[in-house]
BALOBA-1460 file (C-alpha; in Angstrom, 3 decimals):
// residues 226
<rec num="1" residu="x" x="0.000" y="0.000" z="0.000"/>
<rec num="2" residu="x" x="1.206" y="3.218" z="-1.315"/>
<rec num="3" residu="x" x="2.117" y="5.677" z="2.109"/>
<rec num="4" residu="x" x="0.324" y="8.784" z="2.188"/>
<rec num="5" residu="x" x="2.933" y="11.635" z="2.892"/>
<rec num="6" residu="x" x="0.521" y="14.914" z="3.048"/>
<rec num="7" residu="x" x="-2.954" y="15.683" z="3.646"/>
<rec num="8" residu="x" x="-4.734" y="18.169" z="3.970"/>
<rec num="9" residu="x" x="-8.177" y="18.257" z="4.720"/>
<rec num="10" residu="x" x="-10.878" y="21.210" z="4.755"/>
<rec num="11" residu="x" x="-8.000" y="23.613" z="4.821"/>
<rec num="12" residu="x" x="-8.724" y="27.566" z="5.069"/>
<rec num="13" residu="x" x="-6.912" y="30.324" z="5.042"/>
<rec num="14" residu="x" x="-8.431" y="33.544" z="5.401"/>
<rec num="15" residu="x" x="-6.533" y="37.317" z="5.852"/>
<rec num="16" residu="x" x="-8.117" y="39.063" z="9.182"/>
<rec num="17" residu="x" x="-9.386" y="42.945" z="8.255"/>
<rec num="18" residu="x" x="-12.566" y="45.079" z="7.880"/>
<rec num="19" residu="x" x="-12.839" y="42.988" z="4.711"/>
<rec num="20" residu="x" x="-11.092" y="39.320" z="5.007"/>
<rec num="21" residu="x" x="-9.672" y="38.038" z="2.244"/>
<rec num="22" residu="x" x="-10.243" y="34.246" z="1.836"/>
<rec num="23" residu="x" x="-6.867" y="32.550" z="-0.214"/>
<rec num="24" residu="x" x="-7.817" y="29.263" z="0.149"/>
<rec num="25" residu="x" x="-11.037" y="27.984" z="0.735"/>
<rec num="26" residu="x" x="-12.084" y="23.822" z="1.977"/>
<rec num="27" residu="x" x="-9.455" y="22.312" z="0.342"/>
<rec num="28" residu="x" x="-9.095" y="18.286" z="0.713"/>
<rec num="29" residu="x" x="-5.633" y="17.328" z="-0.725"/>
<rec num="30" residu="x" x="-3.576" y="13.720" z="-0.540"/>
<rec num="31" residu="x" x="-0.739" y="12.928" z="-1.540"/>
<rec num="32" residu="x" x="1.508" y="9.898" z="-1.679"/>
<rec num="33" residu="x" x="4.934" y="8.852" z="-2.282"/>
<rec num="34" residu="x" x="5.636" y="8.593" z="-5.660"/>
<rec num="35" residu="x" x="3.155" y="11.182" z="-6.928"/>
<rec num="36" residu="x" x="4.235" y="14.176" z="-9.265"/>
<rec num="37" residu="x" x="1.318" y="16.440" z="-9.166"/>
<rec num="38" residu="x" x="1.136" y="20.089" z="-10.342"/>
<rec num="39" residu="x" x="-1.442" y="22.669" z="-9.348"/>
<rec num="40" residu="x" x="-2.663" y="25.252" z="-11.663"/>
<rec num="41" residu="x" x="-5.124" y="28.080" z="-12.416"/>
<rec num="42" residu="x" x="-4.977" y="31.939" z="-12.905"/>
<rec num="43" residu="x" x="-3.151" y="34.526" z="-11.372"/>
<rec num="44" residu="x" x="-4.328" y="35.369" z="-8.212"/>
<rec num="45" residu="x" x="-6.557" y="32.088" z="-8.029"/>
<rec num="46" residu="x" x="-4.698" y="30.252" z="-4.321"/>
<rec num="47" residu="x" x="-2.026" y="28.166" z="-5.924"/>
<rec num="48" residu="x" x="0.921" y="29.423" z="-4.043"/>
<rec num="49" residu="x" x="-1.008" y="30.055" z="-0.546"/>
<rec num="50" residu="x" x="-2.128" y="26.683" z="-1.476"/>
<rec num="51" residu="x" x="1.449" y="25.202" z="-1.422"/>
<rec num="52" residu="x" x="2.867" y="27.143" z="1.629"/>
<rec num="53" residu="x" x="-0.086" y="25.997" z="3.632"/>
<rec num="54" residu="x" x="1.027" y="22.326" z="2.407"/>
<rec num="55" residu="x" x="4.502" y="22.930" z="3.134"/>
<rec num="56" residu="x" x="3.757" y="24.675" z="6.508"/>
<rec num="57" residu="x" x="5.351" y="27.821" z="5.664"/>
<rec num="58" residu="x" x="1.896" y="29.400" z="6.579"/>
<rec num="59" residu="x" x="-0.629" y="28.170" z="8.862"/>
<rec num="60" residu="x" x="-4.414" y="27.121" z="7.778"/>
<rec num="61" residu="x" x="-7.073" y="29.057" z="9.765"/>
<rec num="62" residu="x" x="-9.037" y="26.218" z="9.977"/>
<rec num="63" residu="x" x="-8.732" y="22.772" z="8.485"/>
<rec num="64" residu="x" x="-5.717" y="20.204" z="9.452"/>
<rec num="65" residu="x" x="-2.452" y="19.268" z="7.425"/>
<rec num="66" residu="x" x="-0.544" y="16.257" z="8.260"/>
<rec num="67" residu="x" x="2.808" y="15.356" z="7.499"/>
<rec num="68" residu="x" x="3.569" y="11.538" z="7.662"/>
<rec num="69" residu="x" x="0.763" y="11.182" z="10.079"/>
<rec num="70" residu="x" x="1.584" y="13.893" z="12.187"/>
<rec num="71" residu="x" x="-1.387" y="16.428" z="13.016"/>
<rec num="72" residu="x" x="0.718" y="19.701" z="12.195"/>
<rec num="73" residu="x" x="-1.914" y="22.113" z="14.202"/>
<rec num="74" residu="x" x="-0.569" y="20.338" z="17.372"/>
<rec num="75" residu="x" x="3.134" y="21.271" z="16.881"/>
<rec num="76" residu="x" x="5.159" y="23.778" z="18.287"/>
<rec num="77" residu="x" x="6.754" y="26.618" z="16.331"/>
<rec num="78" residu="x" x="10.227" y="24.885" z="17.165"/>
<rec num="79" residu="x" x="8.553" y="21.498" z="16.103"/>
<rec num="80" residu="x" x="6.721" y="22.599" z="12.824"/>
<rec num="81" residu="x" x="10.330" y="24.125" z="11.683"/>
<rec num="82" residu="x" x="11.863" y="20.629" z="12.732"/>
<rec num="83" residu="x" x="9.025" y="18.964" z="10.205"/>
<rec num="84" residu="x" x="10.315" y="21.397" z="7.481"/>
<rec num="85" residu="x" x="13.494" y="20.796" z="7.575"/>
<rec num="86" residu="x" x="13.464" y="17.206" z="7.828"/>
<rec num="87" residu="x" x="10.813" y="15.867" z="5.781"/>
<rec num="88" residu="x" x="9.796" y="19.020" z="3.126"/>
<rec num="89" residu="x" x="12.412" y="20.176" z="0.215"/>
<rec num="90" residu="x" x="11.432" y="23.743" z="-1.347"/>
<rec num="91" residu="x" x="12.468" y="24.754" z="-4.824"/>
<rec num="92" residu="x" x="11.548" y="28.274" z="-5.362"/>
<rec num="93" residu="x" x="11.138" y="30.353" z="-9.150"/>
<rec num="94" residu="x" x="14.209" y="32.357" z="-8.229"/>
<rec num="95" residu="x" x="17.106" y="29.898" z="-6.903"/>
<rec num="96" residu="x" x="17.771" y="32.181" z="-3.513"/>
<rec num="97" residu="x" x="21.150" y="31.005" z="-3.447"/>
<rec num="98" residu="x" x="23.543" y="32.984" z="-1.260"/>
<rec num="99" residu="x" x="25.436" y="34.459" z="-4.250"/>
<rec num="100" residu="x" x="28.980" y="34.813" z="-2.196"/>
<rec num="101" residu="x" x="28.983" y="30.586" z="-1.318"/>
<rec num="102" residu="x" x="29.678" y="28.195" z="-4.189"/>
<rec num="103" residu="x" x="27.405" y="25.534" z="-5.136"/>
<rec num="104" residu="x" x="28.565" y="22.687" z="-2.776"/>
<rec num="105" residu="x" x="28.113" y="25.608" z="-0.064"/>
<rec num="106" residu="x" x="24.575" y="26.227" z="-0.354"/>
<rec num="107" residu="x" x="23.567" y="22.772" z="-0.787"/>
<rec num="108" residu="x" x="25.378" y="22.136" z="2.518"/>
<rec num="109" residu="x" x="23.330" y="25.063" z="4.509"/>
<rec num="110" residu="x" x="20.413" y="22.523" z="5.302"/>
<rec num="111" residu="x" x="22.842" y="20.015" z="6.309"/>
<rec num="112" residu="x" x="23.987" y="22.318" z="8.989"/>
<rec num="113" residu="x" x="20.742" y="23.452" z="10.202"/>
<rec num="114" residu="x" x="19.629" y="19.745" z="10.682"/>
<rec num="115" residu="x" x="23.087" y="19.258" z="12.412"/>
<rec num="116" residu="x" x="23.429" y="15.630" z="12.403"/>
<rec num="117" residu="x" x="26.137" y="15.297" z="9.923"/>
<rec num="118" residu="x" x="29.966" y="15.729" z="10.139"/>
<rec num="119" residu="x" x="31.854" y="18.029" z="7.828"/>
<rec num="120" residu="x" x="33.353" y="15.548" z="5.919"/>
<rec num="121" residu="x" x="29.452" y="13.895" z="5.432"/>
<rec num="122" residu="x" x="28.227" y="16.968" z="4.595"/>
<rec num="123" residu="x" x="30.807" y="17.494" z="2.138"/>
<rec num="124" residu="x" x="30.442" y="14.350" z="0.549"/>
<rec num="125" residu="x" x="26.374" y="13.998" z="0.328"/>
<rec num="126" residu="x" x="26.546" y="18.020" z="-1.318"/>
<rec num="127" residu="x" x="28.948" y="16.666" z="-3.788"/>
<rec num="128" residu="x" x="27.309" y="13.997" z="-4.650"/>
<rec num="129" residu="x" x="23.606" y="15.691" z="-5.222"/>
<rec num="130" residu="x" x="25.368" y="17.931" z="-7.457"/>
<rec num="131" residu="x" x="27.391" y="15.444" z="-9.507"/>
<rec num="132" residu="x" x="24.053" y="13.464" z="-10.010"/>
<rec num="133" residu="x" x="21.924" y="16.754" z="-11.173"/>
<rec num="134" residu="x" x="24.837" y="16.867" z="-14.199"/>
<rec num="135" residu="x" x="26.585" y="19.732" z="-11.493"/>
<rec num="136" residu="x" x="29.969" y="17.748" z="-11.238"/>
<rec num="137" residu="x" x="32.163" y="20.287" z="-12.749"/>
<rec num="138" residu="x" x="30.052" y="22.873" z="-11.272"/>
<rec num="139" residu="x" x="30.415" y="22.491" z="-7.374"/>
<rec num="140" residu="x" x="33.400" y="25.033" z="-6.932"/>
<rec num="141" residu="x" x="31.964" y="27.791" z="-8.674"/>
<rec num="142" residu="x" x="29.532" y="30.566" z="-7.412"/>
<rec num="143" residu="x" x="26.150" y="31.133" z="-8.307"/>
<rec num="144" residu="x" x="27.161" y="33.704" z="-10.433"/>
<rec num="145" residu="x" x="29.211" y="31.921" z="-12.959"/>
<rec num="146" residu="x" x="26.651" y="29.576" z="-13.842"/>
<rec num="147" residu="x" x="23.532" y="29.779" z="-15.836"/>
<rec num="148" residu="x" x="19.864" y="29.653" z="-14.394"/>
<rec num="149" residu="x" x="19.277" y="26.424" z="-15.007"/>
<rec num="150" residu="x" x="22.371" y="25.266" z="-13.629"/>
<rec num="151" residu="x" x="21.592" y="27.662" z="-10.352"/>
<rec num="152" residu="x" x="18.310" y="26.174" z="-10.541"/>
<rec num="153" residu="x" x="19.426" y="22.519" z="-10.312"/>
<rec num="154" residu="x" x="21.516" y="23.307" z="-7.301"/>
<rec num="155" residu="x" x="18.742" y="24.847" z="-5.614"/>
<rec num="156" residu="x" x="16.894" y="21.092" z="-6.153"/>
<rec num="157" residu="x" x="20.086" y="19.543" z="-5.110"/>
<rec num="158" residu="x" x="19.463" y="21.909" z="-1.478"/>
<rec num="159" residu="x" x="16.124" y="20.924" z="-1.470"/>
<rec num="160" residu="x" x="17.057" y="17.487" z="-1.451"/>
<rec num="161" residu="x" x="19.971" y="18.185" z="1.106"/>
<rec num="162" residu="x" x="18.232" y="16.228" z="4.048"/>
<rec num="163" residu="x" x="16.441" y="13.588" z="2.053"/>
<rec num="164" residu="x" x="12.758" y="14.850" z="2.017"/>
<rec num="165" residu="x" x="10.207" y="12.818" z="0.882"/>
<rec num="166" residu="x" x="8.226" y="15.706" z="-0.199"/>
<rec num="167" residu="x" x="9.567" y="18.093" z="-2.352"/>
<rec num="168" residu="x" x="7.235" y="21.579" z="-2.913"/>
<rec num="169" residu="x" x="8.119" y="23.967" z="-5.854"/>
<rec num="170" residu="x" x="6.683" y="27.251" z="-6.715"/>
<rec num="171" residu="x" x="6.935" y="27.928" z="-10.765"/>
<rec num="172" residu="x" x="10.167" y="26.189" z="-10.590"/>
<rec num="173" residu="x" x="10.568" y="26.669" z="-14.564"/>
<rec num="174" residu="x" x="9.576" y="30.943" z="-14.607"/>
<rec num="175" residu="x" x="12.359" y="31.660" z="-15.390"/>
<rec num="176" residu="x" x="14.552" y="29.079" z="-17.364"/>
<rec num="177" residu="x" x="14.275" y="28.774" z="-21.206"/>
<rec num="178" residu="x" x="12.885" y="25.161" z="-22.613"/>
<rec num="179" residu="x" x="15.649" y="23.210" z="-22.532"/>
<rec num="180" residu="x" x="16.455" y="24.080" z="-18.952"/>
<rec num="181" residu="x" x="12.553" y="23.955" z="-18.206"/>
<rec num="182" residu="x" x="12.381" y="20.533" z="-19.757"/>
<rec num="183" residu="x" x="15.771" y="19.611" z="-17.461"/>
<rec num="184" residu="x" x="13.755" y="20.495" z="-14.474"/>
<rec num="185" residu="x" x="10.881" y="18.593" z="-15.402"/>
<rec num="186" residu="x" x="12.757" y="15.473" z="-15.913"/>
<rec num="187" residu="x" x="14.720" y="15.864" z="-12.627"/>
<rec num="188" residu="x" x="11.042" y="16.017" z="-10.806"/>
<rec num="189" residu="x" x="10.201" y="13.020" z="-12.572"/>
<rec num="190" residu="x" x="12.924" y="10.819" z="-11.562"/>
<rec num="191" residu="x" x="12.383" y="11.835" z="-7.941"/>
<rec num="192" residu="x" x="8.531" y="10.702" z="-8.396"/>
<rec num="193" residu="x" x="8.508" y="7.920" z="-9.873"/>
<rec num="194" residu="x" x="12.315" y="5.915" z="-9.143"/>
<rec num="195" residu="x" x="12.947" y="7.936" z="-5.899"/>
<rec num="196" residu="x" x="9.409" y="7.300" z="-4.795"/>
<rec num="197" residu="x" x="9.198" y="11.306" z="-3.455"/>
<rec num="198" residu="x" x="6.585" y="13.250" z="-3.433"/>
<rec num="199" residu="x" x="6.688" y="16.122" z="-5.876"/>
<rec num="200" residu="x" x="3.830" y="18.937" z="-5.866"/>
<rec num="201" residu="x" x="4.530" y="22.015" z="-8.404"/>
<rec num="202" residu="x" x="2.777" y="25.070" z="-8.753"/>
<rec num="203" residu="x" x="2.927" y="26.048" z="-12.094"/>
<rec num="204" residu="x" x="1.832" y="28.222" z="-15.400"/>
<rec num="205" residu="x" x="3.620" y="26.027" z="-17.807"/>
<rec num="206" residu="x" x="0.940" y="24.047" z="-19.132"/>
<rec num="207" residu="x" x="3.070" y="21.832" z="-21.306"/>
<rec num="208" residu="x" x="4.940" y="20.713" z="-17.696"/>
<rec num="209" residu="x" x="1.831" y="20.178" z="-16.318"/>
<rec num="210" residu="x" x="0.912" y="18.206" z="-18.753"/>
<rec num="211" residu="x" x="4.146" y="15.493" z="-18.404"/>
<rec num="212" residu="x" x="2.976" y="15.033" z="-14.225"/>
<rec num="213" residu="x" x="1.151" y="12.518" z="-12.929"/>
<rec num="214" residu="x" x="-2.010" y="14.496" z="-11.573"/>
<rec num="215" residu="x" x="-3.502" y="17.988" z="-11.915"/>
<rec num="216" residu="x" x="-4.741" y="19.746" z="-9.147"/>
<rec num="217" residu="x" x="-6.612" y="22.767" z="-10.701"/>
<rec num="218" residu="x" x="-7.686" y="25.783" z="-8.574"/>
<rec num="219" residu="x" x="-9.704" y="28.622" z="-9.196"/>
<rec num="220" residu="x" x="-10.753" y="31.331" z="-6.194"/>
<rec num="221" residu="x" x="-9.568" y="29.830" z="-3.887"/>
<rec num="222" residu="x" x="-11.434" y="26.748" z="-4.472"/>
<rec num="223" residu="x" x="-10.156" y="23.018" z="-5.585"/>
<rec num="224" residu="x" x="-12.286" y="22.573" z="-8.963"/>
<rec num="225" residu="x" x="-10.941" y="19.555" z="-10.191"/>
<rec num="226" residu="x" x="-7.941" y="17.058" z="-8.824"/>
């Protein structure tokens, strides 16, 4: 039986003021390992308040998320950080890396947040997430030298620094041309559906949506199809 990393069920979130603003309204979402899914819909429409609320970097107003079983509403602020940095990889549109470390650097910086690795390990698992993104001659350089696609495939190879089982992107092809877009997509795929992770993308690209497993489509707010 196929384990059920993340789910959400009858998830709001709703901005407080003299006129709230609902982002994301009832939303039932599961996902399991191996699953590439993609969410879509217009501008404005929830998909990105959708994903943070998934990957806890913002908190439902009412509803429940789970993580591996784990009630998230329960958790401490300490505890729900813990989660993140354990069990959720984020891939961003722009890479965020810190433009004065080299590649093997950044790709390091969750290591040493998690703190349960040795230099030497540290060294060695970086190296070897960049060598198998196609980064091998890459790992010295800084984030300036290398092109966005490259700088975006060592901002996967970060996300993937602790071993999540969920990985969460936001538009993770906006900026890249079609080659590296295409790059991207395959590197998502191979973590689906060999590395039996969870990969949920928010996207615009409809011909990468098209090449994932499931669509979630949202519109207001509101899941309208899945």
């Amino acid at each position: 039986m196929t384990e059920t990393l993340l789910k959400a069920e009858n998830v709001t979130r709703t901005l407080p003021g003299d006129v709230p603003v609902t982002l994301v309204r009832d939303a039932d979402v599961e996902i399991k390992a191996g699953e590439f899914v993609v969410v879509t819909g217009p501008s404005g429409s929830g998909k990105s308040s959708l994903l943070y609320l998934l990957g806890l970097l913002d908190h439902p107003t009412s509803g429940e998320i789970q993580v591996s079983g784990v009630k998230t509403a329960e958790l401490t602020p300490d505890e729900l950080a813990a989660v993140r940095l354990e069990k959720i990889g984020f891939v961003f549109q722009f890479h965020f890396l810190l433009p004065e470390f080299s590649a093997l650097e950044n790709v390091m910086m969750p290591m040493r947040r998690l703190g349960k690795k040795s230099e030497q390990e540290m060294k060695e698992r970086a190296a070897q997430l960049l060598t198998d993104l196609g980064l091998k001659d890459h790992i010295h350089k800084i984030p300036r030298k290398m092109s966005g696609g490259q700088c975006q495939r060592v901002a996967i190879a970060r996300a993937l620094a602790n071993d999540p089982m969920l990985v969460l992107a936001d538009e993770p092809t906006g900026n890249l041309d079609t080659a590296a877009s295409a790059a991207v997509h395959g590197i998502f795929r191979e973590l689906a559906s060999t590395q039996k992770r969870a990969v949920i993308a928010v996207t615009h690209d409809m011909d990468f949506a098209g090449m994932a497993d499931r669509k979630i489509h949202i519109v207001d707010g509101k899941i309208v199809k899945d």
